[in-house]
Every structure is written in structure tokens, then in C-alpha cells.
C-alpha positions in Angstrom: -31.1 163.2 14.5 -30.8 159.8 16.3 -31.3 159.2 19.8 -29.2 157.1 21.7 -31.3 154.6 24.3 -30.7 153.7 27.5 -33.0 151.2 29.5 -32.7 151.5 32.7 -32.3 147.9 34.7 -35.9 148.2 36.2 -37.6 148.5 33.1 -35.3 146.0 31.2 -36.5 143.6 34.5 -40.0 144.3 34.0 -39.5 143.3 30.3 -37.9 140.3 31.1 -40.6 139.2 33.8 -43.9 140.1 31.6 -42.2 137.6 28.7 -41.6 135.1 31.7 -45.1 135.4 32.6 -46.3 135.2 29.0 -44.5 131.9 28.2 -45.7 130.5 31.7 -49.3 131.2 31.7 -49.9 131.5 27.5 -46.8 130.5 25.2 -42.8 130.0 24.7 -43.2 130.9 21.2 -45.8 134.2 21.7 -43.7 134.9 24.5 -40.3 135.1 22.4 -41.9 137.3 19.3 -43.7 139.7 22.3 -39.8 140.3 23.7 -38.2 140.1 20.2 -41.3 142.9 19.3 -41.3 144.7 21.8 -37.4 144.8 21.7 -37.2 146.3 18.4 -40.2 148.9 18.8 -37.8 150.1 21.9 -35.0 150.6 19.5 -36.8 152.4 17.1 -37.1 155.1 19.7 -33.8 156.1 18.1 -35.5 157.9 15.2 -38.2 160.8 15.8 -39.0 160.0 19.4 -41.3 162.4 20.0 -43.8 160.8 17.9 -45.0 159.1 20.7 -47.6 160.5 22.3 -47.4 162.2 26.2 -48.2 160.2 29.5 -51.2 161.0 30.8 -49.5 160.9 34.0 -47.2 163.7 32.8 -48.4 165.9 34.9 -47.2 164.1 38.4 -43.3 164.7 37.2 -41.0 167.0 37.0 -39.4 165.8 33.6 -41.4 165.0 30.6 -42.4 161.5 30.4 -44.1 159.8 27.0 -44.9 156.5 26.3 -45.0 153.6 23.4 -47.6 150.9 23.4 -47.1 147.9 22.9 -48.9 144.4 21.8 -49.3 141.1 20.1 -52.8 141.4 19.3 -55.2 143.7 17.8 -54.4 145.9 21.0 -51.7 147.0 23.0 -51.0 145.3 26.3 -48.1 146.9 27.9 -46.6 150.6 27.3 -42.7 151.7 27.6 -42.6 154.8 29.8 -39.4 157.2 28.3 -38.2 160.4 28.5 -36.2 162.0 26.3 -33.0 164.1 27.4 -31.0 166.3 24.9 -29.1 163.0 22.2 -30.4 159.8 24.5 -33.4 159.0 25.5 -34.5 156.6 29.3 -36.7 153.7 28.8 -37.7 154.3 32.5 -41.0 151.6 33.5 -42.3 149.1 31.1 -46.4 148.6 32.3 -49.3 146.7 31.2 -51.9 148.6 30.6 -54.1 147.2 33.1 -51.7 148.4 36.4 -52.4 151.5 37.7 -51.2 155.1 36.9 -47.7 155.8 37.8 -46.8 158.0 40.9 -43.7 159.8 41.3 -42.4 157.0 43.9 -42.8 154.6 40.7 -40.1 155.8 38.4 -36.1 155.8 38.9 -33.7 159.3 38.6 -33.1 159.8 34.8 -30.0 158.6 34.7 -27.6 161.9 32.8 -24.9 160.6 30.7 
């Protein structure tokens, strides 16, 4: 079964901004293939997204809410926070992995179809 995806405009803004602050305070070029990356991986939710593994926050929600992690490097930097809702999944927050746990004021409705 494929899932369609829907990102919400919050968490396509926070992609947006953490490649604008990548090509400001590292590279253009590192910045482009973290987007381009971290682009694709989020389409790829389409196919078997419960693979990914539960948010530790999970429990603060009402909804179930799971998370890919994403990075460059050897390790992850930033994670997509989803949920998945019968055929579509909601890319709700995208979050480095340094900022703090989410709270329930932190992510949008889940938008219904």
C-alpha cells in the first residue's frame, strides 16, 4: 500500500529555514544535498511507513506520532515528526535533534483529507 504525504506548511518552513541556516553558517552546496536528502527520505514515507520507529514523546499526544532521522554525516541531525492517518500520512515538525522534546502546544491539527 502507498501512502500519500502531506507536509504541513510549518514543517515544510522549518525545512526550508534549517537549509537556510546550513548554507549561511556551513555550505550552499551541503546545504542543497541536506534539502535534496532530506526531501527524498520524506517521500519515501510513501512505502511501509511504519518502519520508522515511535516518538519518544508519543506519549504527550493524542494521535500516534513517529519520526525519521535525518543527516549528512555519520549521524543524524534533524528528525521529521509524522503521523500516519488511514492512506496519507502528515509530516507534522521537522527538528534537530538538539531542540527540546515536543509538547502538545508544538504540533499543528492533523490535517483530515
Amino acid at each position: 500500500m502507498r501512502f500519500r504525504v502531506i507536509v504541513t506548511e510549518t514543517a515544510a518552513q522549518e525545512l526550508v529555514s534549517a537549509a537556510d541556516w546550513w548554507a549561511e553558517n556551513r555550505s550552499v552546496e551541503q546545504a542543497r544535498d541536506w534539502y535534496a536528502g532530506f526531501s527524498e527520505a520524506i517521500r519515501s514515507l510513501s512505502k511501509n511507513p511504519e518502519r520508522f520507529p515511535i516518538c519518544p514523546e508519543n506519549n504527550k499526544f493524542h494521535y500516534q506520532i513517529r519520526e525519521l532521522h535525518y543527516g549528512i554525516g555519520k549521524r543524524p541531525t534533524h528528525r521529521a515528526i509524522f503521523t500516519i492517518a488511514d492512506d496519507y500520512l502528515v509530516i507534522l515538525k521537522i527538528r534537530h535533534h538538539a531542540q527540546r522534546d515536543l509538547d502538545e502546544d508544538d504540533l499543528p491539527t492533523v490535517p483530515t483529507k
